[in-house]
N, C-alpha and C positions, 0 to 999 in steps of 0.2 A: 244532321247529327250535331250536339251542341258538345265544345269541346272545353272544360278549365285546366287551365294551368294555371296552377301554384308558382310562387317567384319571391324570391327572398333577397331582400338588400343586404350586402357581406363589403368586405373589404377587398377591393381588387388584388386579384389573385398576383398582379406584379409588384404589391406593396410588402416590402419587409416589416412584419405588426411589429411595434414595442409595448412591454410588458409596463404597468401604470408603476410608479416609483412604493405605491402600497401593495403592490401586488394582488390588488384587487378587481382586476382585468386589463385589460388591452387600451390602450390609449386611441382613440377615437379623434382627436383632435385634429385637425385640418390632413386625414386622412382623405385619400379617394377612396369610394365608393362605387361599384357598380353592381349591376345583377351577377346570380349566381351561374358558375357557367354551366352545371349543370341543367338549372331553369331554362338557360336560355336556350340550350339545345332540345326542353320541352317545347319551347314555343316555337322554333321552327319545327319543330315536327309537328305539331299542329297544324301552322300555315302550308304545310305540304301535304296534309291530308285534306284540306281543304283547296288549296289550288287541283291535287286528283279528285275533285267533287265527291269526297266522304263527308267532310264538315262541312256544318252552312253556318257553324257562329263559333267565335273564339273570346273565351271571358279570362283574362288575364287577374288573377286575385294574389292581393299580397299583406300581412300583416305588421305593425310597428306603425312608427313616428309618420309624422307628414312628411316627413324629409322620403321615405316610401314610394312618393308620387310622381318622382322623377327615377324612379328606376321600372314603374307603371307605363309612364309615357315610354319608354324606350321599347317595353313589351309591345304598346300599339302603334311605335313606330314600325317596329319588323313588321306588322300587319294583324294584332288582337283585334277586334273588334271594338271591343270595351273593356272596361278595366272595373276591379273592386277595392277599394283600400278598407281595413280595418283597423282602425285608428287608435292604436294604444302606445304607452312610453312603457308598459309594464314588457320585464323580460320575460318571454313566452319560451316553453318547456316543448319538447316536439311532441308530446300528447297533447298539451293547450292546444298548438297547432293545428291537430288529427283532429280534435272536437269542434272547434271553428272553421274548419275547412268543412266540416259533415255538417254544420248547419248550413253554411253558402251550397253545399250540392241538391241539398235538400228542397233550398229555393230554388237556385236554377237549374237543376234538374238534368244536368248534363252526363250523357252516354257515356263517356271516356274522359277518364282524369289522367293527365301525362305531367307529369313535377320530375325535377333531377332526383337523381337516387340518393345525394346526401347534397349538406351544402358544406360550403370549405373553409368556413368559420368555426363549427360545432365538427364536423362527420360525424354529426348523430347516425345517419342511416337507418330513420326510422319512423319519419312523417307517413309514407305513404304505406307501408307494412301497418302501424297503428289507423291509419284512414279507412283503409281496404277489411279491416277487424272491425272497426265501428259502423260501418256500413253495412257489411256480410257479403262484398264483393270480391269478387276473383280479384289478384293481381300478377301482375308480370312486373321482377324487380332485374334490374341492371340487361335496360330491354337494348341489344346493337341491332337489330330490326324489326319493324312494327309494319304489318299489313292489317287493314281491314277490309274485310268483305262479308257483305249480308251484316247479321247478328252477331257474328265471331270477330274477333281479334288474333291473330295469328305472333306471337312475342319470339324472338329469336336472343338466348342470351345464353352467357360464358358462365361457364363452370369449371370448376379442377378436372373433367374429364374432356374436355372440349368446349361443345353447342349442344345447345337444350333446347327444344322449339315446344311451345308452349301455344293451346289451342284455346280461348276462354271465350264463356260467352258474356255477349255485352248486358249492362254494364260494366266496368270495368275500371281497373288502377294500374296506370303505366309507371316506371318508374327508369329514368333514362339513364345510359352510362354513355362514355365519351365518342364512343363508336358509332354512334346512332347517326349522326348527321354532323357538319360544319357551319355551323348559324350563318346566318347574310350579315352584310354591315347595313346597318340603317342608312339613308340616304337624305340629304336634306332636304327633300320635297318632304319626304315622309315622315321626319321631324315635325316639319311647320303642322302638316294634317293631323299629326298626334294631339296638338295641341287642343283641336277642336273638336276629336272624340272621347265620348261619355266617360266620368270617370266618375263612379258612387263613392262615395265615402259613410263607412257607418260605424258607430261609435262601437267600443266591447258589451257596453250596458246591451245594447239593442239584441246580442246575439242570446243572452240571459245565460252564459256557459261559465262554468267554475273553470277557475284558467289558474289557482291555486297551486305555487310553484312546489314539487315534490322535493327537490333536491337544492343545497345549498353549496355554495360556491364558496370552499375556503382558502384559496390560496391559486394566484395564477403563476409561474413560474417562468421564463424562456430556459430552454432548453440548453444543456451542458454544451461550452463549443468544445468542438471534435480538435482532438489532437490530431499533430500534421503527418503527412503519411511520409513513409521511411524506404529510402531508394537501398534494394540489393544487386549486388554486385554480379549473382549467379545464383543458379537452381537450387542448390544445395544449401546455400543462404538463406536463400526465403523457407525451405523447406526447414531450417533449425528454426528460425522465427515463428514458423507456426507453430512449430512443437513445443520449443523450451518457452516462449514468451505468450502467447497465445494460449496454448493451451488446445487447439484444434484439434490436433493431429496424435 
């Protein structure tokens, strides 16, 4: 069974962003980079469906800049197979996304699609819900267990009620939340090897898809800083502070 995962290059998740002095987004500038860590807990759950002999092939695909291709190798370092870059500097909208990922599965034809449930740049939460609509496939969102066996996919996820276990047949769209597994660290043997497997590159022209931005971006803000929090002396204390000042109670 052939497996893609989606992967998205963000800003590490340890980096404090700054807001650009025009407020016209996020300063990008001698930032680190790495994968999303939701992707990347797609990608070992991939390689672990495939170490249980369900997958016999992993195609790691990712869209933006060439700068992309070092967040690719790092997929085939954990152990993808191969890798797809779609090559574009235009900012891609997560339905753009849902349309160019539906023409790569179209090509490669792959059983089970497993992408993180949002990325931590945007938390759009909404590539693979739009993928799984343009396709007309089942999916399973904010999956913390995935079993396959035969034709079915077995999804186990959190709800306001508890666990939801979810039965769908393949094909199919996973979509992963933080529980699902603990990614490997890449090794550097499997560094050097990345370098020397497949990695396509195809331009946005080649896919022939309207990637036409819906929504406009006016103004990016940081967020108000919190006021410092305020020590009481006794119960009774804090209990006037929620009522008279707060408003709580």
């Amino acid at each position: 069974m052939k497996v893609l995962t989606p992967i998205k290059r963000v800003v590490d998740f340890t980096v404090k962003v700054r807001v650009k002095p025009d407020g016209s987004g996020v300063d990008l500038d001698n930032v680190k980079m790495s994968m999303n860590p939701f992707d990347e807990i797609a990608v070992e759950e991939a390689i672990r469906l495939r170490e249980r002999g369900v997958a016999t092939e992993i195609i790691a695909v990712s869209l933006g800049s060439a700068a992309c291709q070092e967040t690719l190798r790092t997929a085939l370092a954990m152990g993808a197979d191969r890798a797809i870059l779609i090559e574009t500097d235009t900012e891609l909208e997560p339905l753009a996304v849902a349309k160019l990922l539906k023409q790569i599965v179209l090509k490669e034809e792959p059983r089970l699609v497993i992408l993180g449930k949002q990325a931590i740049d945007d938390d759009s939460n909404q590539t693979g819900q739009m993928l799984a609509a343009l396709l007309d496939w089942p999916q399973g969102t904010f999956a913390s267990k995935l079993e396959v066996a035969g034709s079915k996919v077995t999804v186990t996820r959190e709800i306001d009620g508890g666990l939801e276990t979810l039965e769908l047949p393949l094909p199919a769209i996973i979509s992963t939340d933080l529980r699902l597994n603990e990614p490997r660290y890449t090794t550097l043997p499997n560094i050097i090897k990345a370098k020397k497997r497949p990695l396509d590159i195809l331009k946005l022209a080649d896919l022939q898809t309207d990637v036409t931005p819906r929504l406009k971006t006016l103004k990016v803000a940081p967020p108000q800083p919190r006021k410092p929090g305020i020590r009481v002396n006794s119960v009774e204390e804090l209990v006037a502070k929620l009522r008279d000042e707060a408003k709580v109670i």
